[in-house]
Every structure is written in structure tokens, then in C-alpha cells.
C-alpha positions in Angstrom: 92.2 -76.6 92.9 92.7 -75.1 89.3 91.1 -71.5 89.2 88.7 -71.3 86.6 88.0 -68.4 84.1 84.5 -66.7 84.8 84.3 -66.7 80.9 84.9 -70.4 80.6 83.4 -71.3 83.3 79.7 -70.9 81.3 77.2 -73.6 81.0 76.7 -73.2 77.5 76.9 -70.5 74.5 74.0 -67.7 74.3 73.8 -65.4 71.5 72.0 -65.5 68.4 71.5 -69.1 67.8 69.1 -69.5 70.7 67.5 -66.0 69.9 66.6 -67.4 66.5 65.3 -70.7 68.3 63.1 -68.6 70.3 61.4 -66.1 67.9 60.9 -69.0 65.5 59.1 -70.8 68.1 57.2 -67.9 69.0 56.3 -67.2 65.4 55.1 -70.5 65.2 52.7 -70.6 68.1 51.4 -67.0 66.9 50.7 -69.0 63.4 48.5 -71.6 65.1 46.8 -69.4 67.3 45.5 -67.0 64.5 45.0 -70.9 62.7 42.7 -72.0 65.6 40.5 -68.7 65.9 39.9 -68.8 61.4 38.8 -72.5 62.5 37.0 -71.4 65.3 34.8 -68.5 63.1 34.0 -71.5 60.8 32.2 -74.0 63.0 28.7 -73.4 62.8 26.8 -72.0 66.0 24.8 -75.1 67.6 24.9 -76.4 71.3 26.7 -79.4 72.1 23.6 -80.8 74.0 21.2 -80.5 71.5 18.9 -78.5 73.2 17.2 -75.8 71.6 17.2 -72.5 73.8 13.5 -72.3 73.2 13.1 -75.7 74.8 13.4 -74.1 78.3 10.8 -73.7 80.8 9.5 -71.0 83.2 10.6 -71.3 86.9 7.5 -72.9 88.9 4.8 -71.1 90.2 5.1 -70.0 93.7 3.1 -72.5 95.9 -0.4 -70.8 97.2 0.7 -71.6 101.1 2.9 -68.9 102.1 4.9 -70.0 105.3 8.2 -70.2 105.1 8.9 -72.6 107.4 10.4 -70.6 110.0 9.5 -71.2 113.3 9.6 -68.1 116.1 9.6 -69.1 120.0 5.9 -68.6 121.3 4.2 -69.6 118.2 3.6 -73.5 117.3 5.0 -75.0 114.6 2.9 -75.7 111.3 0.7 -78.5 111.4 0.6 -78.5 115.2 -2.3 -77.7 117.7 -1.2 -75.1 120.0 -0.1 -75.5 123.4 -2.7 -75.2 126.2 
């Protein structure tokens, strides 16, 4: 087998070809980013839905019967005659 020059063996060139690839494309995606956020402060403030925020309603009242459901050993359940 043919030895091989660690300088040829390269995949390809680097230098400042690809550098000037790289900060152009990186120039670019600053110049639509500060594009997006001038279009972004011009779209008027609405909701997508909509709904109004005043449209909302309170949370319901809390029901007048205060059990919680919760049932402890020795004591019947609700709705249930207790045990003779």
C-alpha cells in the first residue's frame, strides 16, 4: 500500500472560503430575526380566539353541603343509616 501524505490526505480545503460561507449565513439569519421581531411589534394585540378577557367568569360558588366525601372507619358513609 502507497503511504499517503497527512497533508493530502484531507477531505477537503478549509480556510477562508468556508469562513465567508459561514458568517454570511449567519448575517443572514441575524437579518431575518431582527426582520421577524419589527413584524412581530406591528401586529396588533387581539386574541386568536376571539374572546374578550372580560368575557370570563368567576369560579362557582362553593356548594352549601360541606362533606368532602371522605369516609373514616367507624362512621357511615353519607346518605346511609347507621349501623345498629
Amino acid at each position: 500500500m502507497a503511504d499517503l501524505r497527512t497533508d493530502k490526505a484531507r477531505q477537503g480545503r478549509t480556510g477562508r472560503p468556508v469562513l465567508y460561507v459561514l458568517i454570511a449565513a449567519l448575517a443572514l439569519c441575524l437579518v431575518v430575526f431582527i426582520g421577524l421581531q419589527f413584524y412581530g411589534k406591528t401586529l396588533p394585540d387581539q386574541n386568536i380566539g376571539g374572546t374578550e378577557a372580560s368575557d370570563t367568569t368567576a369560579a362557582p360558588a362553593a356548594p352549601a353541603n360541606s362533606q368532602t366525601g371522605v369516609v373514616t372507619p367507624g362512621t357511615p358513609a353519607p346518605g346511609t343509616a347507621p349501623a345498629n
